[in-house]
C-alpha positions in Angstrom: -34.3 -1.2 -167.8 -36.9 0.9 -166.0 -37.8 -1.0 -162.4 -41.3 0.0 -161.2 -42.2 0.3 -157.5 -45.6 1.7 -155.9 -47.9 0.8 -153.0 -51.2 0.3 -152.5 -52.9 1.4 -149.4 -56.2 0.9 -147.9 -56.3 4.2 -145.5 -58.3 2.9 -142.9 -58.5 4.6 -139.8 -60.4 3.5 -135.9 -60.9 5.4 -133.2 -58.9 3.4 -130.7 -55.9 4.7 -128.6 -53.5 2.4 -130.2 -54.3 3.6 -133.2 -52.6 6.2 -135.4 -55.1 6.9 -137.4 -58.1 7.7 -135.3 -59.8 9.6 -137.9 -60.4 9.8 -141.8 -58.8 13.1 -141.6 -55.8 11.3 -139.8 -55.7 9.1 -142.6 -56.3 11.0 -145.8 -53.8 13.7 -144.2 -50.6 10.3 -143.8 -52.1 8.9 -147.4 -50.3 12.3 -148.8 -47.2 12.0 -146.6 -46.9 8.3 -147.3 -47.0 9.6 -150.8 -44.7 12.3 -150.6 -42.3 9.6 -148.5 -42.9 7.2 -151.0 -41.7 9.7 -154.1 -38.8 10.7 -152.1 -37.4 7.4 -152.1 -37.7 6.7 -155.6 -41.0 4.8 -155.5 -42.7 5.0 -159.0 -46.6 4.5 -158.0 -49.2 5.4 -155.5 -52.2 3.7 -155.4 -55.4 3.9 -153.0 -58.3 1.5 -152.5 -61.4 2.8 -152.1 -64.2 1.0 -149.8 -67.5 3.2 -149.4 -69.3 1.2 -146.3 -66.4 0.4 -144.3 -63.7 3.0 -141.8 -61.4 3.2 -145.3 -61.0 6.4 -147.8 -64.1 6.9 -149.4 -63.6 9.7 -151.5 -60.2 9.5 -153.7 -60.1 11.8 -156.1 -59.8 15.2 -153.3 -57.3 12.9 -151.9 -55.3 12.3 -155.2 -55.8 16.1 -156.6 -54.2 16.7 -152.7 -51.3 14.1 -153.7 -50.9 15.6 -157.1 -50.2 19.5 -155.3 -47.7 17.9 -152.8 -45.5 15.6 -155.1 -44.1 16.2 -159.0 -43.3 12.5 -160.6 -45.1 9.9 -158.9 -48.3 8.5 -160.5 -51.4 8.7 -158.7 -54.2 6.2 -158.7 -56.9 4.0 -157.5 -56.0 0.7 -157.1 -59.9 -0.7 -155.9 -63.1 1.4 -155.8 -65.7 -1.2 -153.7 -69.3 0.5 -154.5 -71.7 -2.3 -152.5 
């Protein structure tokens, strides 16, 4: 029996002191570690949502073709792609 584990993240990111990721940079650059964590722990999937009008990754596919370079057996995906 194969078990199935992934995540899904929103990546957003503010510009506020208490806040780890203050930029979209900040955030697409710990969406690959998180990815790269998340493989190295066994985790099967690794899903991103998408939102185009709001401080969330906008652009996924860089961001997965990044993923894809850093890890070897974890799938990649989109999980939500909002286009208002």
């Amino acid at each position: 029996m194969t078990k199935e584990v992934g995540f899904l993240s929103f990546g957003h990111w503010n510009d506020h002191p208490s806040s780890s990721a203050r930029s979209g940079g900040d955030s697409l650059l710990q969406s690959i570690e998180l990815a790269q964590a998340a493989e190295e722990v066994g985790a099967d999937g690794a899903y991103f949502r998408v939102h185009h009008v709001a401080q969330q990754l906008g652009s996924p596919f860089p961001l997965l073709a990044a993923i894809g370079a850093k890890t070897e057996k974890i799938e990649i995906g989109t999980g939500v792609i909002d286009m208002r």
